[in-house]
N, C-alpha and C positions, 0 to 999 in steps of 0.2 A: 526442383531437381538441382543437386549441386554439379559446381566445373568438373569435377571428375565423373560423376556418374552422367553426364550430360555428352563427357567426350569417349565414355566406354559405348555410351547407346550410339554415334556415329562409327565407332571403330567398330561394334559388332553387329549392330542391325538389332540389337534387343535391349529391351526396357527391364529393370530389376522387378522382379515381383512386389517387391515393397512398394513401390514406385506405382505399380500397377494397382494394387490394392489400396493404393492409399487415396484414389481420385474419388468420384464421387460413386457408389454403389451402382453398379450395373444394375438391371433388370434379370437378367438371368442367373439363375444361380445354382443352377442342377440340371445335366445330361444325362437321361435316362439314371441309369442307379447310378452316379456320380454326383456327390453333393461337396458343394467349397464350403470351408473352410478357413473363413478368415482370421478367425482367430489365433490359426496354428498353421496357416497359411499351405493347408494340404486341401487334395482332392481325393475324398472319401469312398470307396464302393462300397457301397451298402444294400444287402441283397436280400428282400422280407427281412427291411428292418435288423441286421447284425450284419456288424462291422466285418466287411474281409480284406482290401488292403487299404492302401493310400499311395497314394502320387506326391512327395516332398516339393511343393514349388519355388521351392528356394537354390534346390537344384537345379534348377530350370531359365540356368541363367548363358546358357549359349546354343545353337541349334543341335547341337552334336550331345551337349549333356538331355535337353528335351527326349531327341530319338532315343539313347538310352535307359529313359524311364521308359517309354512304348515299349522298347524291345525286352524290357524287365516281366512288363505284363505277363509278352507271350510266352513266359517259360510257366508259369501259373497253369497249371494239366485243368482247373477247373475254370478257367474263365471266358465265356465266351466272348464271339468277335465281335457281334455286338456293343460288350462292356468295353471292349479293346476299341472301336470306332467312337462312342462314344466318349471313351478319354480325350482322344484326340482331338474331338471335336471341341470340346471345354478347351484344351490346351490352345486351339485354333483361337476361341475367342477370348478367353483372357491375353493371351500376348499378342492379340490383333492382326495375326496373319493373314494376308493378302498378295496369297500367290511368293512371297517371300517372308522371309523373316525382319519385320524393319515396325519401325513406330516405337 
């Protein structure tokens, strides 16, 4: 990680996705019908197999833009809260949430 992106993760408590994607592959890689995406660095819902939205994780670069992709979900008439907890949960563990937003 370079001097800048090293003094943005202290000044905000969050680690860049790139950053995050670029370690060594996690073990998990799909929350219920949410599948990553590292190629294109999104979070996929996919539901019997076709595609319905994504979650941009490059967005996903301060606590306040995060909540804004959630609260994007729930305007979505067809998606359950399941799918909705589910995001979060991915979101939880790719940027390593622990009670805060930091790592």
């Amino acid at each position: 990680m370079n001097k800048v992106n090293e003094t943005n993760k202290r000044r905000t408590g969050f680690r860049s996705i790139k950053d995050i994607l670029a370690e060594t592959p996690k073990e998990i890689t799909s929350w219920g019908n949410w599948k990553l995406n590292k190629e294109y660095q999104v979070l996929e819902l996919l539901i019997d197999g076709e595609w319905k939205t994504e979650i941009d994780l490059e967005r996903c670069t301060t606590p306040e833009e995060t909540w804004h992709c959630v609260l994007g979900l729930d305007s979505k008439s067809w998606i359950t809260s399941h799918d909705i907890a589910d995001a979060i949960e991915a979101l939880r563990y790719l940027i390593g949430y622990k009670g805060y937003w930091s790592k």
